[in-house]
C-alpha positions as a Markdown table, in Angstrom:
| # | Residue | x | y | z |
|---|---|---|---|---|
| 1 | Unk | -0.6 | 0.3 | -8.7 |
| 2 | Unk | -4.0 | -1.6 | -9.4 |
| 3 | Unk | -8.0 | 0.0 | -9.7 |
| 4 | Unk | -9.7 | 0.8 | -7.3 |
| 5 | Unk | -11.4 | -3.0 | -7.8 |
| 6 | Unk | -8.6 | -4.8 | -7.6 |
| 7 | Unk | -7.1 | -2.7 | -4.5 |
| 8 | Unk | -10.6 | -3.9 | -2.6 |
| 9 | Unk | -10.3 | -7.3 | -3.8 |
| 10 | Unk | -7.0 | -7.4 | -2.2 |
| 11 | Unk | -7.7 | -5.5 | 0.8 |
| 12 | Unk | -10.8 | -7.8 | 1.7 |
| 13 | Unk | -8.5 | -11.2 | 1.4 |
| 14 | Unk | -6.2 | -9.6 | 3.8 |
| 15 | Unk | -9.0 | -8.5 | 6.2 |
| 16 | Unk | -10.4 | -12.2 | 6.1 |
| 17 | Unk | -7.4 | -14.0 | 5.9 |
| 18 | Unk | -7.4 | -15.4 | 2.7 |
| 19 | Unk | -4.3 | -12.8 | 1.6 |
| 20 | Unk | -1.3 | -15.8 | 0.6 |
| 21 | Unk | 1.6 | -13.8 | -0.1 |
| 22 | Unk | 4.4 | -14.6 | -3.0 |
| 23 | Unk | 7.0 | -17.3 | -1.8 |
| 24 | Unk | 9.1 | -16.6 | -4.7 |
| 25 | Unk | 8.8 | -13.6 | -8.0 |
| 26 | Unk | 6.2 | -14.5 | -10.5 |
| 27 | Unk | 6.5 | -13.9 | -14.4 |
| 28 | Unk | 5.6 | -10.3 | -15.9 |
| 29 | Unk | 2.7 | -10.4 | -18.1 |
| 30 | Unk | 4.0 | -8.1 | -20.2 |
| 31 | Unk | 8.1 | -8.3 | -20.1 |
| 32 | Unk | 8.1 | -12.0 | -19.4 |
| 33 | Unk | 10.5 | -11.5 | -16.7 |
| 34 | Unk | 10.3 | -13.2 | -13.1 |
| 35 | Unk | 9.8 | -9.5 | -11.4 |
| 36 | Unk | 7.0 | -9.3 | -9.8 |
| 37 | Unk | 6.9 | -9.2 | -6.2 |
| 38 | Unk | 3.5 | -8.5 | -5.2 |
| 39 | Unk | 1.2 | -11.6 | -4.4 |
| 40 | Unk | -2.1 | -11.6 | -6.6 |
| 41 | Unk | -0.4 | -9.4 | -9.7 |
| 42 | Unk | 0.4 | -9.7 | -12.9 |
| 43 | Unk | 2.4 | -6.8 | -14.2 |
| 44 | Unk | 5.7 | -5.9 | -12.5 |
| 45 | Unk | 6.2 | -2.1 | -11.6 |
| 46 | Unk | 8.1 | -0.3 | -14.8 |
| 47 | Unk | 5.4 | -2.2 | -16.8 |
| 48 | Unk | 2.4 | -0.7 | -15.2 |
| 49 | Unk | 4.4 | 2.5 | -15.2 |
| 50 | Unk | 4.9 | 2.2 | -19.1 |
| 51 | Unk | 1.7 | 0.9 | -20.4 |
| 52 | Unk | -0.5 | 2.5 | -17.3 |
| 53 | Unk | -2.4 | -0.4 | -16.7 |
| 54 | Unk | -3.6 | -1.8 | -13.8 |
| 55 | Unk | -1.3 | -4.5 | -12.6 |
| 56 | Unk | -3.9 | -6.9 | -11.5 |
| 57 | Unk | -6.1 | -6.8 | -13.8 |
| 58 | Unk | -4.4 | -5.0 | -16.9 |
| 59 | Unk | -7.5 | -3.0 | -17.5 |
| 60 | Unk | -6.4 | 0.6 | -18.4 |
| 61 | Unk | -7.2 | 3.2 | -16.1 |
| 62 | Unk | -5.8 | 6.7 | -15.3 |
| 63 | Unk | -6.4 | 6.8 | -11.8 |
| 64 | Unk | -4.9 | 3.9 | -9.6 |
| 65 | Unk | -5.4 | 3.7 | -6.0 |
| 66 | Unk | -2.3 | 3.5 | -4.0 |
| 67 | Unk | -1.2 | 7.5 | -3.1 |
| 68 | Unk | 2.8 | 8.1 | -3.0 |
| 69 | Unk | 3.9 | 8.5 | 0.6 |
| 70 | Unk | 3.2 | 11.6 | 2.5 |
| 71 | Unk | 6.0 | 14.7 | 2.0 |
| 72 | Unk | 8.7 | 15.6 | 4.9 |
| 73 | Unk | 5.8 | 18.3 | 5.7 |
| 74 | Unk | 2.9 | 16.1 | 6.2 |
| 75 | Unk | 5.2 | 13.6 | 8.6 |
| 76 | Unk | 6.2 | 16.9 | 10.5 |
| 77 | Unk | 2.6 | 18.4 | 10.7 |
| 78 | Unk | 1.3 | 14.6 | 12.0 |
| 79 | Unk | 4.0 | 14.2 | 14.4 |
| 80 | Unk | 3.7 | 17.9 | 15.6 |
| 81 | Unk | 0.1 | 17.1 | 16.8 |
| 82 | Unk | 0.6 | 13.8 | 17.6 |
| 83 | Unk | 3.0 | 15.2 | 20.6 |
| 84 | Unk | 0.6 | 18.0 | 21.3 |
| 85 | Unk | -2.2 | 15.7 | 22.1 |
| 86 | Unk | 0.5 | 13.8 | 24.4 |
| 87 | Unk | 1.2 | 16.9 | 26.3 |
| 88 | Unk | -3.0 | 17.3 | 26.8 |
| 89 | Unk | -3.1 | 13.6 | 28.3 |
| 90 | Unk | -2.9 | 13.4 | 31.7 |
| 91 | Unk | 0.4 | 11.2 | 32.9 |
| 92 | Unk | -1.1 | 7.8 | 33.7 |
| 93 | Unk | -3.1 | 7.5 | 30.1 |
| 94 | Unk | -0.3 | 9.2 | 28.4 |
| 95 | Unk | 2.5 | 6.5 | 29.7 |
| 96 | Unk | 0.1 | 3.8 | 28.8 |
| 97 | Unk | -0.2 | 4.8 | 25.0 |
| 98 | Unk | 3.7 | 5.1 | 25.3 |
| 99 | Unk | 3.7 | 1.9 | 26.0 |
| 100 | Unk | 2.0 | 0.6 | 23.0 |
């Protein structure tokens, strides 16, 4: 639930190790509440919802980042051509990427 900014900013501190995740919930900005869970925000989740504000940065936007999770379709579809690329493997390469 953050800009497009913040979701980099975060993104890059995990890529380089810098990411320190929350040992224990942080105050809300906003509700004053010890709710948030996320390491690196501000804004707890029915906040951001409410005021539509990015919860790192509390700038206002109407477009944030993180997509909602793919549909019962789209996990079908995927997994439909994941095992029809199996089947094209042949059966040495195919048990190895079974095995990771």
């Amino acid at each position: 639930n953050c800009c497009e900014k913040c979701t980099n900013v975060i993104e890059w501190k995990i890529r380089y190790g810098k990411y320190k995740p929350l040992t224990k919930p942080a105050t809300c900005v906003s509700c004053k509440e010890k709710v948030v869970k996320y390491a690196y925000h501000t804004r707890c989740i029915p906040c951001v919802e409410k005021e539509e504000k990015c919860s790192k940065c509390g700038e206002s936007t109407a477009q944030f980042v993180n997509l909602p999770p793919p549909t019962e379709a789209e996990i079908a579809r995927k997994d439909a051509e994941l095992q029809r690329d199996l089947k094209s493997l042949p059966e040495r390469k195919r048990r190895t990427f079974l095995r990771y």
